[in-house]
N, C-alpha and C positions, 0 to 999 in steps of 0.2 A: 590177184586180189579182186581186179571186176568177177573173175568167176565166183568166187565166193560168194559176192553179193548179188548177183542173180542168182545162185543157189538157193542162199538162203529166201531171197524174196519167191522166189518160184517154190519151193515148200513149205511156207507158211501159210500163204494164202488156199493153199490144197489141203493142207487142213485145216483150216476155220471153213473153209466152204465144207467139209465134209461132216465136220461135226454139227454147223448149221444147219446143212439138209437134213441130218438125224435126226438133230433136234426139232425142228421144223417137222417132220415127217411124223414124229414123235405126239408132239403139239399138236397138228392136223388130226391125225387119230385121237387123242382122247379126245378132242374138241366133237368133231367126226360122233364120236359114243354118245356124247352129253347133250346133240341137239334138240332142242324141245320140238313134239310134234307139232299139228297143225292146229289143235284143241290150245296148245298153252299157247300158241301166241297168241290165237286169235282172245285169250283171257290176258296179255300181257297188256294186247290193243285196247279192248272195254279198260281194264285199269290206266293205261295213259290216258284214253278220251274221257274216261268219267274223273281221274282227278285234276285235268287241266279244265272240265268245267267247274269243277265244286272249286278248284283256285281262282276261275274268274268271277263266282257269283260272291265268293268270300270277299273276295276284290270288289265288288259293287256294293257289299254288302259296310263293309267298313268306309266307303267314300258315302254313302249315303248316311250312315249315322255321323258321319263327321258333319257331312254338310247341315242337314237338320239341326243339330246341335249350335250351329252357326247362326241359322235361320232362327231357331226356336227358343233362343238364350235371353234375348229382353223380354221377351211372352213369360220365359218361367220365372227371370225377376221380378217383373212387376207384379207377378201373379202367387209369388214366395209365399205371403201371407194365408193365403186359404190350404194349401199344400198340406199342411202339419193337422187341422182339423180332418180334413177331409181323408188325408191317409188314415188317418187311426179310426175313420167314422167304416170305410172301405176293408179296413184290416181285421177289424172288432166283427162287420157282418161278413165277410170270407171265413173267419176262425168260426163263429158261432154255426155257418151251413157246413163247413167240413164237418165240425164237431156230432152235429142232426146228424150228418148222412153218415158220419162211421158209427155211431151209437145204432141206427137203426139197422145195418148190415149185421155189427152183431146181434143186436134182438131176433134180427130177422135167422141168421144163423143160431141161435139157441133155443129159440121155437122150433124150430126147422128138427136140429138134432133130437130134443124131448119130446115130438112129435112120434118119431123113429123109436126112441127109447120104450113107449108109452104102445106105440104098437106090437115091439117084440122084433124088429129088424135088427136088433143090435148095432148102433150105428160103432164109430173109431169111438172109443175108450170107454163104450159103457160096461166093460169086466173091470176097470178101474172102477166105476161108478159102484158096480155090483160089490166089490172088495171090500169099499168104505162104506156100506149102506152093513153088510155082515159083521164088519171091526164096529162099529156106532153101536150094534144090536147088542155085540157080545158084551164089549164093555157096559152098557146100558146094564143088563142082566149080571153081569160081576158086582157092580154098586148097587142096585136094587138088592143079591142076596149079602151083599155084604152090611146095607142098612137095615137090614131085618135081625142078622147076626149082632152087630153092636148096639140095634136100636133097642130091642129085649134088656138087654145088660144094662144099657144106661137108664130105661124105665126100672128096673129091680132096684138101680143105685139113688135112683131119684124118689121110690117108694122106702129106700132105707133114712133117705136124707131127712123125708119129711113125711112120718108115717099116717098122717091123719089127711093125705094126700091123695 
């Protein structure tokens, strides 16, 4: 019976150690295949050093509004009152200068384009322009002869109506 059980302990462990080394060996190789060159780490490295600063200045960044807000919280009570005019006085002339400055970009872009147009450079979409200025024309010219066509017939009906007309 002791031989048995050193048998069996002496070929058990002869193959886990051997399947381990395969697999081990196995694991070392593709590991071995997949190592990044010298370009990715040295981009692994800028990504840990660039976000362990952007995490510390986040970090200074939120203890610093914390604290101000500490500091600065009897200033904005007592100061509550003028707050509400003064935003809507700040808010009203912000809206009215964005409002200036995108009105004038467009002006300044459709000057710009009918500039283009006017010289014959064809700027983006003046064959649409040309489409609808020919559709305006024709139609125009459809109801001019069509008012000439009904307008005869209704002066002949209107000289029937009232002949000393």
């Amino acid at each position: 019976m002791a031989d048995r059980q050193t048998q069996s302990v002496t070929q058990r462990p002869t193959r886990a150690t051997n399947t381990t080394t395969s697999s081990t060996n196995t694991f070392l190789k593709k590991l071995h295949e997949h190592v990044p060159n010298s370009t990715q780490l040295i981009g692994l490295l800028t990504l840990v050093v660039s976000g362990g600063i952007l995490l510390i200045f986040t970090g200074l960044t939120i203890t610093t509004s914390i604290l101000a807000l500490i500091f600065f919280t009897p200033l904005i009570i007592i100061s509550s009152p003028l707050w509400l005019p003064i935003g809507t006085v700040i808010f009203i002339a912000t809206a009215g200068f964005l409002s200036m400055c995108g009105f004038g970009v467009g002006t300044l872009a459709t000057v710009t384009w009918l500039y283009k147009y006017v010289r014959g450079t064809h700027p983006i979409g003046s064959d649409r322009v040309d489409y609808a200025r020919s559709r305006i024309a024709n139609t125009a010219t459809h109801v001019k002869d069509y008012a000439k066509e009904y307008g005869g017939y209704l002066q002949s009906k209107v000289k029937d109506a009232a002949p000393s007309a």
